[in-house]
Residue frames as a rotation matrix with the C-alpha (Angstrom) as fourth column:
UNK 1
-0.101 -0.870 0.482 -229.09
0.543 -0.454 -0.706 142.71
0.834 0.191 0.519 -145.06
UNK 2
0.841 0.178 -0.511 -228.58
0.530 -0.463 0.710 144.24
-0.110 -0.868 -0.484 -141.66
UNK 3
0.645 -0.229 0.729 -226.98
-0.229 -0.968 -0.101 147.79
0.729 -0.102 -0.677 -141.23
UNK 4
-0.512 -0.839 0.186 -223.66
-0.282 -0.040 -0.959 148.45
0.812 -0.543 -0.216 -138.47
UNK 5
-0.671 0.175 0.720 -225.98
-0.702 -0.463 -0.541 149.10
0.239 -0.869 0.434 -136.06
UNK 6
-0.869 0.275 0.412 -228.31
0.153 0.940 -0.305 145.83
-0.471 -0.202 -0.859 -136.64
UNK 7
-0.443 0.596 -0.670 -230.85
-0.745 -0.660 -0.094 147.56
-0.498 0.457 0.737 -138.78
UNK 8
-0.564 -0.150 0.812 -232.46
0.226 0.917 0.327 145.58
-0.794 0.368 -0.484 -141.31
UNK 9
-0.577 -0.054 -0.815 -232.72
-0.620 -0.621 0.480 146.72
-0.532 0.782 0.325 -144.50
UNK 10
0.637 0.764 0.108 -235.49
-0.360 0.418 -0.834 145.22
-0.682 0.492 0.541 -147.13
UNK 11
-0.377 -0.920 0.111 -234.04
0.156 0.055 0.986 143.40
-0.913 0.389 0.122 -149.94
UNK 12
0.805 0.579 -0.127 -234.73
0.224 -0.495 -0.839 145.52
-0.549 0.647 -0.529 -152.73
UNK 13
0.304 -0.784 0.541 -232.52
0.949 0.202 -0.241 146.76
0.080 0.586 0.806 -155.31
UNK 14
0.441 -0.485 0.755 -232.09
0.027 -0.834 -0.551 150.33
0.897 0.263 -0.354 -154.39
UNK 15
0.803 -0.342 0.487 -230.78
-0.533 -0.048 0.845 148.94
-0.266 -0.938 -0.221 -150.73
UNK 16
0.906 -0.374 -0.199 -228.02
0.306 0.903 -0.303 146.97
0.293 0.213 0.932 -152.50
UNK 17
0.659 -0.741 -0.125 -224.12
0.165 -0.019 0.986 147.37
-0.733 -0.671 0.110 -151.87
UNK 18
0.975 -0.221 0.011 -222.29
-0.143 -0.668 -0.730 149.25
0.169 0.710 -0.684 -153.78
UNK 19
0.430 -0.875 -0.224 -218.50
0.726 0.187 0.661 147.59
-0.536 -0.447 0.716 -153.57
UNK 20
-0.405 -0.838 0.367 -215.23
0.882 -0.251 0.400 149.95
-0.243 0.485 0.840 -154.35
UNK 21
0.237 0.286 0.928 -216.86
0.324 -0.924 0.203 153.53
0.916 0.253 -0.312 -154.40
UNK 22
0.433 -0.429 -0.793 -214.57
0.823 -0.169 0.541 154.34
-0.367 -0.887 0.280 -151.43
UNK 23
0.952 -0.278 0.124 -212.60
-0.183 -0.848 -0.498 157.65
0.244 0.452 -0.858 -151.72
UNK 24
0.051 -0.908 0.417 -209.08
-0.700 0.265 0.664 155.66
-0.713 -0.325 -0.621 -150.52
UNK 25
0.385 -0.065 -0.921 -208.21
-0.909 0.143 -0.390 153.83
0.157 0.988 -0.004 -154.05
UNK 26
-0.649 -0.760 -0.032 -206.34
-0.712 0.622 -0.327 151.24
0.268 -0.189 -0.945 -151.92
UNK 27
-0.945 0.326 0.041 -209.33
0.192 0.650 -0.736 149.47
-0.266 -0.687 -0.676 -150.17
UNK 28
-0.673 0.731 -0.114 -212.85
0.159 0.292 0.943 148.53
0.723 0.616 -0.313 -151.65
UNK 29
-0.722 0.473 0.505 -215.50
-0.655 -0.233 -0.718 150.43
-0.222 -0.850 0.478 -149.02
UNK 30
-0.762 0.640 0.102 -218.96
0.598 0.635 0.489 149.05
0.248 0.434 -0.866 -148.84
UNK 31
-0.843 0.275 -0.463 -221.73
-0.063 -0.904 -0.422 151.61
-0.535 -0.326 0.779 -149.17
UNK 32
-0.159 0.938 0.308 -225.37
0.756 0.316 -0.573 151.75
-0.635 0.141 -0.760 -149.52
UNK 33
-0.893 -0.258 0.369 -227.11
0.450 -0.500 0.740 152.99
-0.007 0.827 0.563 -152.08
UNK 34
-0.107 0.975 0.195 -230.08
0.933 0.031 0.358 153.75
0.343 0.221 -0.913 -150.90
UNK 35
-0.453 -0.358 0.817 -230.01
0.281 -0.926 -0.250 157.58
0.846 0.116 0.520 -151.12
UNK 36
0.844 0.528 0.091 -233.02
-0.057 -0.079 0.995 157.69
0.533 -0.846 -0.036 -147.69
UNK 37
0.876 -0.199 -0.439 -230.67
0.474 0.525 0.707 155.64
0.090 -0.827 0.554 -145.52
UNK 38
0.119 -0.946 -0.303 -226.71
0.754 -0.113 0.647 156.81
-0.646 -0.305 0.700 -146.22
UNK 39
-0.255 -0.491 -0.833 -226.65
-0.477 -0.686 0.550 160.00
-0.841 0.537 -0.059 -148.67
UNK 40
0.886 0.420 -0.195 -226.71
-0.350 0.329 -0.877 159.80
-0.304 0.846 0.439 -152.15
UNK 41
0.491 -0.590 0.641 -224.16
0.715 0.693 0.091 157.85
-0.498 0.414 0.762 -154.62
UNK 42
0.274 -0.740 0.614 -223.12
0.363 -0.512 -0.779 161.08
0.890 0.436 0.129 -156.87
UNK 43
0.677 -0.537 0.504 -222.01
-0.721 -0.343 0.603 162.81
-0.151 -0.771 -0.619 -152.99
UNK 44
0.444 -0.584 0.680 -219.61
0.189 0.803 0.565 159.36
-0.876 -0.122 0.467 -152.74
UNK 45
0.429 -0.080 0.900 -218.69
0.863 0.331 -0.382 159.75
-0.267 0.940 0.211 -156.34
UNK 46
0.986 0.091 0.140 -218.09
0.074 -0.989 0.124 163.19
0.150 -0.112 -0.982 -155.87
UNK 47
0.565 -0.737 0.372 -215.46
-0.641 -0.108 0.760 162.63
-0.520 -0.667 -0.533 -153.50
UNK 48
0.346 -0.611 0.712 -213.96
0.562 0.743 0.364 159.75
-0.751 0.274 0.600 -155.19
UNK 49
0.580 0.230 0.781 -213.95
0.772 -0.460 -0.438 162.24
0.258 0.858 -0.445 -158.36
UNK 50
0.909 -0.345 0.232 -212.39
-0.414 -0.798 0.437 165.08
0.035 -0.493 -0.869 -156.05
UNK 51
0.579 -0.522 0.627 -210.10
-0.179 0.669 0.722 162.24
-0.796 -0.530 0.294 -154.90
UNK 52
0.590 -0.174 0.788 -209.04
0.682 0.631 -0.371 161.09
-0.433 0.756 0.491 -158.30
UNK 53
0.598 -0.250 0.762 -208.30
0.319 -0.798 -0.512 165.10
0.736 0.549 -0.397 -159.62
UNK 54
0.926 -0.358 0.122 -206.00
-0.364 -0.758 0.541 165.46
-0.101 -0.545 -0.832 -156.82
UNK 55
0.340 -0.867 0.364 -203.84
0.550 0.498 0.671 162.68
-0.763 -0.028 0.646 -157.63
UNK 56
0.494 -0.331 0.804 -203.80
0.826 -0.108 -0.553 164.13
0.269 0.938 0.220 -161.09
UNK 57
0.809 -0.317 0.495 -203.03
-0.390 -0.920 0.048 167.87
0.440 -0.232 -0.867 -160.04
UNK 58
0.582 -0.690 0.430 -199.98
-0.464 0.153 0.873 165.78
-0.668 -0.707 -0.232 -157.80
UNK 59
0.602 0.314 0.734 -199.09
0.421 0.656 -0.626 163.85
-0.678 0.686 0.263 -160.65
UNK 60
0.883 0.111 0.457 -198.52
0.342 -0.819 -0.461 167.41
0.323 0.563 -0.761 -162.54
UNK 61
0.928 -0.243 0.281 -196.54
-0.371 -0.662 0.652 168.30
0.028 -0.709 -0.704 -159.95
UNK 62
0.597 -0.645 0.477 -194.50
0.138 0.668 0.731 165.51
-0.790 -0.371 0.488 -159.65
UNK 63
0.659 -0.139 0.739 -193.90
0.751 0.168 -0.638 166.25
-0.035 0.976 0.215 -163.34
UNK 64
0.834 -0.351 0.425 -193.18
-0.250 -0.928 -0.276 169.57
0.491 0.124 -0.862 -163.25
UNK 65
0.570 -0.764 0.301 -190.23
-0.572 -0.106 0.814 168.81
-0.590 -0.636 -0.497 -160.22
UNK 66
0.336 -0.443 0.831 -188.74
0.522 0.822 0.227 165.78
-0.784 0.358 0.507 -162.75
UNK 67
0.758 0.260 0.598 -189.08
0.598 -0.642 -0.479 168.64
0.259 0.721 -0.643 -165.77
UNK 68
0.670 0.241 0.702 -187.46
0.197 -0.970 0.145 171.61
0.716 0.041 -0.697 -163.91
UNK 69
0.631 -0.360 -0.687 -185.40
0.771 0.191 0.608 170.26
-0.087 -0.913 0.398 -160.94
UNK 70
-0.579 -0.774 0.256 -182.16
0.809 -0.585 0.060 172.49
0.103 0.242 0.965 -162.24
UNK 71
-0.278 0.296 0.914 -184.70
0.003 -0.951 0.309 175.85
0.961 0.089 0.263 -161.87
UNK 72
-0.947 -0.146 0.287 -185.37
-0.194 -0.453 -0.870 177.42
0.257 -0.879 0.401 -158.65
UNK 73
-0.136 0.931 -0.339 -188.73
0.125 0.356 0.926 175.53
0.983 0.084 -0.164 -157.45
UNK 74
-0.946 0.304 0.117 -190.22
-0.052 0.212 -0.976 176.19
-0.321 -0.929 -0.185 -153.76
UNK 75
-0.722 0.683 0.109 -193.49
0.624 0.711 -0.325 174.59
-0.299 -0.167 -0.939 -152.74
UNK 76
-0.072 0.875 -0.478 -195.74
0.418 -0.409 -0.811 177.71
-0.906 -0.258 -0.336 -152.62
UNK 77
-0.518 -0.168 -0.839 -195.02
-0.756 -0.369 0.540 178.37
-0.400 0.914 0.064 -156.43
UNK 78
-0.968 0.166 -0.186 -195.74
0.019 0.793 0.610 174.75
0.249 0.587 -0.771 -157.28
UNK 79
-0.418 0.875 -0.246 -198.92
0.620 0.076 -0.781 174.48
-0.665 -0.479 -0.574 -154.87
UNK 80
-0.430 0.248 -0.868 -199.99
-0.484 -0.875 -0.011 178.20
-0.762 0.415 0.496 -157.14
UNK 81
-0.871 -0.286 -0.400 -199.67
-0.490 0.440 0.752 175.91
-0.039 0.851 -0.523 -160.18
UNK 82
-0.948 0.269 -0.172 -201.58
0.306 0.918 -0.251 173.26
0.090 -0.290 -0.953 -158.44
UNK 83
-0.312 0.896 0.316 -204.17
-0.068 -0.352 0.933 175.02
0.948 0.270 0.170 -157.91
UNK 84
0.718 0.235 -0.655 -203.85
0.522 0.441 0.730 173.95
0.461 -0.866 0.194 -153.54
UNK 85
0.837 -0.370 0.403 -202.77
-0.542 -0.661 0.519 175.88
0.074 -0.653 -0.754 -150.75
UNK 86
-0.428 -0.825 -0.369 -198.71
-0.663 0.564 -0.492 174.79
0.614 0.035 -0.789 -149.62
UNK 87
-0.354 0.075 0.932 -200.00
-0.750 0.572 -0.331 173.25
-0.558 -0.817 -0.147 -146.53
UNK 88
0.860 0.509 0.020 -202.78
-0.363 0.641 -0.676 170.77
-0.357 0.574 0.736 -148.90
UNK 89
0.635 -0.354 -0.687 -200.03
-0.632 0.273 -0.725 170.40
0.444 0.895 -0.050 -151.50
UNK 90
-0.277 -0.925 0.260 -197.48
-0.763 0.048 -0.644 169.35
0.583 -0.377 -0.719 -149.16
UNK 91
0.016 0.421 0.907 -200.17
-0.567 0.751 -0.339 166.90
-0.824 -0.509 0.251 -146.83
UNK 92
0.874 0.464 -0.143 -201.11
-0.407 0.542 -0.735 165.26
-0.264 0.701 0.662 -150.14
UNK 93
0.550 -0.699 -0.456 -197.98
-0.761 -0.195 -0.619 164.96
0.344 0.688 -0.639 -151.82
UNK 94
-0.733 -0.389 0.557 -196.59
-0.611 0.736 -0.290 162.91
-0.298 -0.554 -0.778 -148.73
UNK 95
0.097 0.648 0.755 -199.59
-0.406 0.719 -0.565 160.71
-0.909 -0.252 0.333 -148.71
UNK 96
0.780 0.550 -0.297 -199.02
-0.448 0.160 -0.880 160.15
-0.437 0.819 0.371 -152.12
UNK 97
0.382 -0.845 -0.374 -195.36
-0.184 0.327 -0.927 159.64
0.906 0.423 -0.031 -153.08
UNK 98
0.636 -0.547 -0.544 -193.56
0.726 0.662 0.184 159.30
0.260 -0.513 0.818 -149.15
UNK 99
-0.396 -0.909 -0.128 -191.76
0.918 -0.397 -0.014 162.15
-0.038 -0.123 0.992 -149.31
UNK 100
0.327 0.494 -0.805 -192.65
0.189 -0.869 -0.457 166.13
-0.926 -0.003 -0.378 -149.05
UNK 101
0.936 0.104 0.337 -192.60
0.352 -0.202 -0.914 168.01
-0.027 0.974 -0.225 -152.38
UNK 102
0.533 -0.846 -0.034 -189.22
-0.839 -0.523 -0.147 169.76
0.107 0.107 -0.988 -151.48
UNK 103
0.236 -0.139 0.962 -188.03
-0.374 0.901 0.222 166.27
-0.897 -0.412 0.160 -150.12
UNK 104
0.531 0.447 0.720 -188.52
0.437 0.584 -0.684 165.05
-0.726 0.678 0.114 -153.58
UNK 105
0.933 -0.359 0.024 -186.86
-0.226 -0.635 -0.739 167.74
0.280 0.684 -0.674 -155.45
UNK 106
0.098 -0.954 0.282 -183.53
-0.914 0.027 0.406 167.41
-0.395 -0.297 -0.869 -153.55
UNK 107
-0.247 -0.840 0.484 -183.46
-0.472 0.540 0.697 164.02
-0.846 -0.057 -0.530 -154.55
UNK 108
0.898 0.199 0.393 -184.54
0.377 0.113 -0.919 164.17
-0.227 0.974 0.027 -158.11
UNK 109
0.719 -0.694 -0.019 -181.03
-0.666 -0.698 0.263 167.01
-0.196 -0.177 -0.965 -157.50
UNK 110
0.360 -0.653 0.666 -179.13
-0.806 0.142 0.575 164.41
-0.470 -0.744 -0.475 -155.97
UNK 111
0.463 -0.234 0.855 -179.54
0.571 0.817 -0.085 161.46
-0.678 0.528 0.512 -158.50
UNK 112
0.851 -0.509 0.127 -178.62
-0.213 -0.556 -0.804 164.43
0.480 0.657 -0.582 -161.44
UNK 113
0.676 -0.584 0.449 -175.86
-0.723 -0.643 0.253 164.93
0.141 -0.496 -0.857 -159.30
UNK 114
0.311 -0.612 0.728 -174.42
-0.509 0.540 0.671 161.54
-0.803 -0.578 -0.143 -158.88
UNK 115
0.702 -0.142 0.698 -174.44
0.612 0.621 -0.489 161.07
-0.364 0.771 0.523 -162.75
UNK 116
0.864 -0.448 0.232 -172.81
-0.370 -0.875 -0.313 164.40
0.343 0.184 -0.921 -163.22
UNK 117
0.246 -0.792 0.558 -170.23
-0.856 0.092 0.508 163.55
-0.454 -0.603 -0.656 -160.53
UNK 118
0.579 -0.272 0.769 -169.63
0.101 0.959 0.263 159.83
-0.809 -0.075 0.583 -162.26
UNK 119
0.872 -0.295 0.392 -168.91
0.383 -0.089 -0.919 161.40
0.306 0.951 0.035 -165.44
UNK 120
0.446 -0.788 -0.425 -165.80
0.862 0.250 0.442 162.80
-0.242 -0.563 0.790 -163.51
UNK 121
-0.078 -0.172 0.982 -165.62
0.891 -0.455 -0.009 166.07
0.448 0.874 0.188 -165.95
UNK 122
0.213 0.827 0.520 -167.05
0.113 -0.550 0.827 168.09
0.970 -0.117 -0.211 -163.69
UNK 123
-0.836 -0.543 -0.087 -166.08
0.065 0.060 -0.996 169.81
0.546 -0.838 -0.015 -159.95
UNK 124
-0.678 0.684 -0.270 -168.30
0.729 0.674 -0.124 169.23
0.097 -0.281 -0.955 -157.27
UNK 125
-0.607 0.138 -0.783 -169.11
0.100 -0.964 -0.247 173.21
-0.789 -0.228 0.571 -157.34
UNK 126
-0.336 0.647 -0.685 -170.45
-0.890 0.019 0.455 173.37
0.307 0.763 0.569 -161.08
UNK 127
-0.817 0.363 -0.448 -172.55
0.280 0.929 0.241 169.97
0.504 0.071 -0.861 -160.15
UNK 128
-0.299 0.825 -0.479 -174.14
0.911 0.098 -0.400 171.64
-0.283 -0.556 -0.781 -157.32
UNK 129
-0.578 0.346 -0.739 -175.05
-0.581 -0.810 0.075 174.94
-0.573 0.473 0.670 -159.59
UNK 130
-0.873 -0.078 -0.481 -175.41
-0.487 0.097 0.868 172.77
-0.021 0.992 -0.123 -162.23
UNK 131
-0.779 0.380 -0.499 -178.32
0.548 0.798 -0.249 170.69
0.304 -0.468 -0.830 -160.43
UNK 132
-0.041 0.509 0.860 -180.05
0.134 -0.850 0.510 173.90
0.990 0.137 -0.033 -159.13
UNK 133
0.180 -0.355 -0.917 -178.47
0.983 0.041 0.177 173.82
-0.026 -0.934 0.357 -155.51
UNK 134
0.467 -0.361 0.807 -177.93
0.341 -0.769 -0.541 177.28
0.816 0.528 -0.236 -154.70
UNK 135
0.589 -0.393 0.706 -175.94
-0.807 -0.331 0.490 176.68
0.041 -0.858 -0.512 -151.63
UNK 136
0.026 -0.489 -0.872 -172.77
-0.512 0.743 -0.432 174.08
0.859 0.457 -0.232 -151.54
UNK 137
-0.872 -0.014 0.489 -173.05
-0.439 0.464 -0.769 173.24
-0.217 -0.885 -0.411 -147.56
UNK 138
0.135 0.968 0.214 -176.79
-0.642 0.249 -0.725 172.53
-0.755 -0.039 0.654 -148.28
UNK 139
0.457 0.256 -0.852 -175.87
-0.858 0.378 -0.346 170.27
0.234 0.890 0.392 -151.28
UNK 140
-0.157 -0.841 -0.518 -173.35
-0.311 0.540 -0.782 168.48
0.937 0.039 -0.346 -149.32
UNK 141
-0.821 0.394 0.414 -175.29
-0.180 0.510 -0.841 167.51
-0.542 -0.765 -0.347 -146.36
UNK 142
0.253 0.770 0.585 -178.12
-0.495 0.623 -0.606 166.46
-0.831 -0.137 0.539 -148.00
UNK 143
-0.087 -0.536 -0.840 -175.80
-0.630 0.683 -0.370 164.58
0.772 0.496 -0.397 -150.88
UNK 144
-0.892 -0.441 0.101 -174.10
-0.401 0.668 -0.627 163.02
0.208 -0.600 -0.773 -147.60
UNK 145
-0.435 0.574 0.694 -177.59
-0.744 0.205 -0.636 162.14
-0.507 -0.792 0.338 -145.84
UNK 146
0.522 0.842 -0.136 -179.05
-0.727 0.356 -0.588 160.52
-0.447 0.405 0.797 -148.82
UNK 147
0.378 -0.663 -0.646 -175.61
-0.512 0.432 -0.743 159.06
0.772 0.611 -0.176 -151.04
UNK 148
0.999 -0.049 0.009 -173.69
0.006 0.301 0.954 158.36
-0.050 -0.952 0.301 -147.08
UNK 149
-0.082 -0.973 -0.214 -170.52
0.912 -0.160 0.377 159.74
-0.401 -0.165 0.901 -148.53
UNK 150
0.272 0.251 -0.929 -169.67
0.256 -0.949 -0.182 163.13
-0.928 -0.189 -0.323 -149.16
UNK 151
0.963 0.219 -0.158 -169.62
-0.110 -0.216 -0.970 164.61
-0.246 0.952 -0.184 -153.11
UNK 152
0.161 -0.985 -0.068 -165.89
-0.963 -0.172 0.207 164.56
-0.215 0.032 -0.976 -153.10
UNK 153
-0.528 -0.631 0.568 -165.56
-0.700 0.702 0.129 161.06
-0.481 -0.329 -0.813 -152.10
UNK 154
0.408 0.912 0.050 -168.43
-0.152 0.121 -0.981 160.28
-0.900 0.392 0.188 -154.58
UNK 155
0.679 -0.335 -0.653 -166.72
-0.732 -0.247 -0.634 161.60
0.051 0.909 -0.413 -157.48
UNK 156
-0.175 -0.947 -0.271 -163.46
-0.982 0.187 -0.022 159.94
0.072 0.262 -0.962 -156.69
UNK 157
-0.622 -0.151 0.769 -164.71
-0.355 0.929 -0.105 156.39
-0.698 -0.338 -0.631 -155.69
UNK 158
0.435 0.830 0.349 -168.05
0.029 0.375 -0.927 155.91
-0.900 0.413 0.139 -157.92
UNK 159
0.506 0.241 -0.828 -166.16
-0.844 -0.058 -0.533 156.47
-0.177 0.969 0.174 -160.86
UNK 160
-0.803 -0.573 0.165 -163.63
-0.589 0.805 -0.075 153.44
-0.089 -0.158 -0.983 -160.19
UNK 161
-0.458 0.550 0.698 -166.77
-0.036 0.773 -0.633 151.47
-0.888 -0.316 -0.334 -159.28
UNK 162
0.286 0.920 0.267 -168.56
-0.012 0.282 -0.959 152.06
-0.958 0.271 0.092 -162.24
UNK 163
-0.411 -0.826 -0.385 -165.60
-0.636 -0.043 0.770 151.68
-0.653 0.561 -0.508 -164.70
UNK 164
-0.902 -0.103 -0.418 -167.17
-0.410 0.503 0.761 150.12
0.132 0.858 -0.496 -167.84
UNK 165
-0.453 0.892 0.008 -170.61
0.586 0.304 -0.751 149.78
-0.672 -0.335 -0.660 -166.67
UNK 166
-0.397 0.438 0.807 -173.35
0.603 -0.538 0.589 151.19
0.692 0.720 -0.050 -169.33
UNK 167
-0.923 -0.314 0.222 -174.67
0.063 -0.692 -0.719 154.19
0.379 -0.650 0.659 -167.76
UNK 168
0.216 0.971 0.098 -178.46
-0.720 0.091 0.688 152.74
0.660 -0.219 0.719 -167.18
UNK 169
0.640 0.528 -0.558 -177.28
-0.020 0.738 0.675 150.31
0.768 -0.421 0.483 -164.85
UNK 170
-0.717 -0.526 -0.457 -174.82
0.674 -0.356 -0.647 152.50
0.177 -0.772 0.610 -162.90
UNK 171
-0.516 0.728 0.451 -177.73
-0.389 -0.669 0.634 154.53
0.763 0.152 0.628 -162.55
UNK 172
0.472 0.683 -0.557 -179.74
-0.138 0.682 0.719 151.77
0.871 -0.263 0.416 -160.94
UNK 173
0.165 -0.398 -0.902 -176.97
0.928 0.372 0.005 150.64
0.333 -0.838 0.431 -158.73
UNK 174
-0.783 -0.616 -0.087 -175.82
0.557 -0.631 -0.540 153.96
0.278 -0.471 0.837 -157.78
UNK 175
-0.060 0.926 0.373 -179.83
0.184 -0.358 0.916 155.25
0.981 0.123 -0.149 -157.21
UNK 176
-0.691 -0.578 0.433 -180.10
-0.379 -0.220 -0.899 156.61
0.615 -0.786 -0.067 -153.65
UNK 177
-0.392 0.832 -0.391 -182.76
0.753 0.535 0.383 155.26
0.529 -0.144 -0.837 -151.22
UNK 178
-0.371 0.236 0.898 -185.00
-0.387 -0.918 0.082 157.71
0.844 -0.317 0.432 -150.27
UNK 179
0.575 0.810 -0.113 -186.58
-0.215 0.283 0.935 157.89
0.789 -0.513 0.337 -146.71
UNK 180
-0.013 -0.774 0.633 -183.26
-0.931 -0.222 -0.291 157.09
0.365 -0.593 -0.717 -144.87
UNK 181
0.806 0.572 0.153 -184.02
-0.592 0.766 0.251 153.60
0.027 -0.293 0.956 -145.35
UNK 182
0.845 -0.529 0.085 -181.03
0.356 0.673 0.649 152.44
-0.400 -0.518 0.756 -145.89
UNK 183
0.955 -0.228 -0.189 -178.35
-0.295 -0.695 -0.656 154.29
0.018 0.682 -0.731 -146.96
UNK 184
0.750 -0.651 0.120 -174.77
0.591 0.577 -0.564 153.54
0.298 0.494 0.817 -149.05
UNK 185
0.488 -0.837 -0.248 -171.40
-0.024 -0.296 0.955 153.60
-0.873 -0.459 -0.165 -147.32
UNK 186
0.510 -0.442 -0.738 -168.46
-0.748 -0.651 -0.128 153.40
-0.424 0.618 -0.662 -149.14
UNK 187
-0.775 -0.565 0.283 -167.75
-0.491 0.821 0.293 150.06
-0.397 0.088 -0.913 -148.78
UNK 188
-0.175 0.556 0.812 -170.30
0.246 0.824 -0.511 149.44
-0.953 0.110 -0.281 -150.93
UNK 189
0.717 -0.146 -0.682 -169.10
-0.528 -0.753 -0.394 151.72
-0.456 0.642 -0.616 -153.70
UNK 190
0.245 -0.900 0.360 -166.44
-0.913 -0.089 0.399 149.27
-0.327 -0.426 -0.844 -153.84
């Protein structure tokens, strides 16, 4: 067994190779165990362990924002919760889900909001109270950015489209894509 650097390591059993005790869950490191040469195994384990209780603590979070959207939520409340500074909560959070933690809330908002608005009962004012918007320009530009038509033209077209559809699979189709990956015109409401 030979080390990065061309070393060469005895073959013994406390120099073996320790696969998947990386601290990145996606990708299987390789890492000596011999505690002389690279550190010890509970330090690695540690971190994976550190690693592991942050997803949970994000996890928590994510809950809480799915739980609670309709209540006034800002990051440096949740992060409190979390036990992690906003900045941490807010690096992690992306790395984890794709989106910042506020990011996320708006469009946990926004999907409430486009069942609200299908049910047709409802003006687009009490939707965006009702959601926990507490500004209607701010609900309506980031409706528009994420839906690609404005809440009005939501209400009046999505319910036509989903005329007699069960409401789990106007859900689905009408789901928004987060990320600005591709967002839904009206001619596709249609």
């Amino acid at each position: 067994m030979k080390t990065s650097t061309g070393q060469r390591y005895p073959a013994r059993p406390e120099n073996r190779i320790i696969d998947g005790i990386g601290t990145d869950p996606g990708r299987a490191d390789l890492i000596w165990a011999n505690p002389v040469r690279r550190g010890t195994i509970w330090q690695v384990t540690s971190a994976t362990e550190q690693h592991l209780r942050d997803l949970a603590r994000l996890r928590r979070v994510r809950d809480r924002i799915d739980r609670e959207y309709a209540q006034p939520l800002d990051v440096e409340s949740l992060a409190r919760d979390a036990h992690m500074s906003a900045g941490h909560l807010s690096r992690q959070f992306r790395l984890a889900y794709g989106e910042s933690p506020y990011g996320y809330l708006m469009t946990r908002r926004i999907e409430r909001a486009m069942a609200l608005l299908r049910r047709g009962d409802m003006s687009v004012t009490e939707v965006c109270f009702a959601v926990g918007c507490s500004s209607l320009g701010t609900f309506s530009t980031r409706f528009t950015e994420l839906v690609g038509v404005a809440p009005s033209v939501y209400r009046r077209d999505a319910a036509l489209a989903t005329a007699g559809m069960p409401s789990c699979v106007a859900k689905q189709v009408t789901r928004p894509i987060r990320n600005r990956e591709a967002p839904v015109t009206s001619q596709q409401l249609t």
